[in-house]
C-alpha positions in Angstrom: 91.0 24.1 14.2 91.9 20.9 16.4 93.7 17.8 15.5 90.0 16.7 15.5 88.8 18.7 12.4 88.0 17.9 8.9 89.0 19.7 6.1 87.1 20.5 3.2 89.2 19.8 1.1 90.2 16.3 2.1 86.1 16.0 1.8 86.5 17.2 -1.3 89.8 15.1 -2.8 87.7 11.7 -1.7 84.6 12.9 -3.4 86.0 13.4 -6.4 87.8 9.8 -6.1 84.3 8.4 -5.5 85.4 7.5 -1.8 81.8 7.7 -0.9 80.0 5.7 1.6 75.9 5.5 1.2 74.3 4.5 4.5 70.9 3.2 4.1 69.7 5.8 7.0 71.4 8.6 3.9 69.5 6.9 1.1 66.1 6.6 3.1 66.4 10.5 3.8 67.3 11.6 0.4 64.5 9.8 -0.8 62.0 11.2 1.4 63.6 14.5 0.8 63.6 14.3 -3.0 67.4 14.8 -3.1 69.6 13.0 -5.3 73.5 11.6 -4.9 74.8 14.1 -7.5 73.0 16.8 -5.3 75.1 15.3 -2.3 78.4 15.3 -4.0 77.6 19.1 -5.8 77.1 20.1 -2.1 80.1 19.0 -0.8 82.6 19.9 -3.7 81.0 23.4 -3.7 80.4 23.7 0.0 82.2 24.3 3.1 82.1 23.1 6.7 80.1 25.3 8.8 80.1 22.7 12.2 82.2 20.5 13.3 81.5 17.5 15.5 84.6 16.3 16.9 83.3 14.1 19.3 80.6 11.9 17.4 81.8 8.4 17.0 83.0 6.2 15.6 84.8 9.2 13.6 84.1 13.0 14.2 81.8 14.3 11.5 81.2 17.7 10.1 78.2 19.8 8.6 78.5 21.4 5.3 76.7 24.0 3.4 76.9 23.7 -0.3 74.7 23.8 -3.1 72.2 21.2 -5.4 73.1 20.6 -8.8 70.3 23.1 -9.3 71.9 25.7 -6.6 69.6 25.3 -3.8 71.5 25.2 -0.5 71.8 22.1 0.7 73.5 20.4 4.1 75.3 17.8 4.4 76.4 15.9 7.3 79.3 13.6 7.1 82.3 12.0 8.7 85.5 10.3 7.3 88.1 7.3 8.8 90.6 9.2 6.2 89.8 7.1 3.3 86.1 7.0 3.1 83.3 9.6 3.3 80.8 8.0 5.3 77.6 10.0 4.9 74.9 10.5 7.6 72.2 12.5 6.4 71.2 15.4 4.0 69.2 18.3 3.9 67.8 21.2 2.6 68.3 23.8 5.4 64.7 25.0 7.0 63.5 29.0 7.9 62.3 27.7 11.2 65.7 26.3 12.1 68.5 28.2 10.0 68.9 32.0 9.7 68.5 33.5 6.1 72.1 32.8 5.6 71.8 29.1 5.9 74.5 28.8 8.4 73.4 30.4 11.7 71.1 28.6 13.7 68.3 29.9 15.4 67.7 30.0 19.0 
């Protein structure tokens, strides 16, 4: 891990202090996606960081697998300046892009 990496569980301490930032491009995709903020936060209290982007600005981000409230696999992508989650986008992982364990992509 570099000095650049998130931690899951400081991901997870702001989540469950409601340090949550919705960016409209996040809300536009989880309404075309049929996903709903309580699936976001499940996803990341349950979930783990499977990538880490420690060069995206303005702050490195990170992509988590977790699950939906209703325990669909779901990822997250998401970035933090230390007091905030700022989140980017959400998804449910596809076949044609994701190996059967949800983590390994293909190709």
């Amino acid at each position: 891990m570099s000095n650049h990496d998130l931690s899951i569980e400081h991901l997870q301490a702001l989540c469950n202090n409601r340090n949550i930032i919705w960016s409209a491009h996040m809300l536009r995709r989880l309404q075309e996606r049929r996903i709903f903020r309580k699936d976001v936060v499940n996803a990341i209290l349950t979930g783990r960081i499977i990538e880490q982007y420690p060069d995206d600005t303005p702050y490195p981000s990170c992509l988590i697998l977790g699950e939906s409230t209703k325990k669909r696999p779901l990822h997250v992508v998401c970035c933090t300046d230390v007091e905030v989650i700022k989140t980017i986008t959400a998804y449910y992982p596809s076949r044609d892009k994701f190996m059967p364990d949800n983590e390994t992509r293909k190709g």
